[in-house]
matplotlib code that plots the C-alpha trace (Angstrom):
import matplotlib.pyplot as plt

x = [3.7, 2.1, -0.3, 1.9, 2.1, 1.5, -1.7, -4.5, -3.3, -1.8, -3.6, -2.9, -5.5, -7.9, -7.9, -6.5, -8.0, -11.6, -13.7, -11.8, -12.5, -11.7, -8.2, -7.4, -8.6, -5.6, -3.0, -3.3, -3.4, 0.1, 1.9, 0.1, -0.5, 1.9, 5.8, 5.5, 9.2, 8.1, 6.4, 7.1, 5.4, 6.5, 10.4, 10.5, 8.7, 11.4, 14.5, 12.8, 10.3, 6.3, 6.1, 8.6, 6.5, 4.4, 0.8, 0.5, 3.4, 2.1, 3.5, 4.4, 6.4, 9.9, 12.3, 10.7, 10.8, 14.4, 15.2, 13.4, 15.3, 18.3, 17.6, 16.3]
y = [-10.7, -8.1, -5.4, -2.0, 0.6, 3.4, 1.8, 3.4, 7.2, 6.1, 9.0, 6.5, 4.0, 6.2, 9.3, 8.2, 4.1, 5.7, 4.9, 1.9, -0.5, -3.7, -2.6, -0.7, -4.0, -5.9, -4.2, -3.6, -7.0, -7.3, -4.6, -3.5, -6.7, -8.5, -7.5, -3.9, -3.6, -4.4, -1.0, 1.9, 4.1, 2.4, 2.3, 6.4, 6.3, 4.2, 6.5, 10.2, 10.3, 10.6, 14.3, 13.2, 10.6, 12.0, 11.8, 10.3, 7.8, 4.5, 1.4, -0.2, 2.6, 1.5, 2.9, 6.2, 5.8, 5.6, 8.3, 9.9, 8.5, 9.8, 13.1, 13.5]
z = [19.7, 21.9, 20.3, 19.2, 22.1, 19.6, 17.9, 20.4, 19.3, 15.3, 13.4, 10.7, 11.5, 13.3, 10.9, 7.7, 7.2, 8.7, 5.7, 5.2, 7.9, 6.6, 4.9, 8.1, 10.3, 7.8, 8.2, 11.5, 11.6, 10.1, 12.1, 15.0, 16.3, 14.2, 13.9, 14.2, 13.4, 10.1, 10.2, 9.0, 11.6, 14.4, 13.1, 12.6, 16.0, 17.6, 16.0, 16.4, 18.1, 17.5, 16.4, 13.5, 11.9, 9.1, 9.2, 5.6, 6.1, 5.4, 7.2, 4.7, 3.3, 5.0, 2.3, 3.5, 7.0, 6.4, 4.6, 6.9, 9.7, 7.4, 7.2, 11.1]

ax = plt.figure().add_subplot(projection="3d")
ax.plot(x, y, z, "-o")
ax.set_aspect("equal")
plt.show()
């Protein structure tokens, strides 16, 4: 599976997973370069939009992506 188109600008990894490098380098392993419909990010991305997806939203939150995606 190709790398996610979002992960060069996810303020996720590159604000939030900063001063955790080898966490951040793990998970991005999973859903950035892995099945980034598994994340949580990339599915509130997908539905709304980039400006809807919350800074602090963690991809493996996905039952908050979609309530989230619920509430629009």
């Amino acid at each position: 599976m190709a790398e996610c188109e979002c992960v060069a600008g996810c303020v996720f990894f590159n604000d939030k997973m900063a001063n955790m490098p080898q966490l951040a380098e793990s998970m991005k392993k999973k859903y950035c370069k892995g099945d980034n419909t598994q994340c949580a990010r990339f599915v509130v991305f997908k539905k709304l939009g980039k400006p809807k997806v919350p800074a602090d939203l963690f991809p493996n939150q996905m039952e908050k992506a979609k309530s989230i995606i619920v509430t629009g």
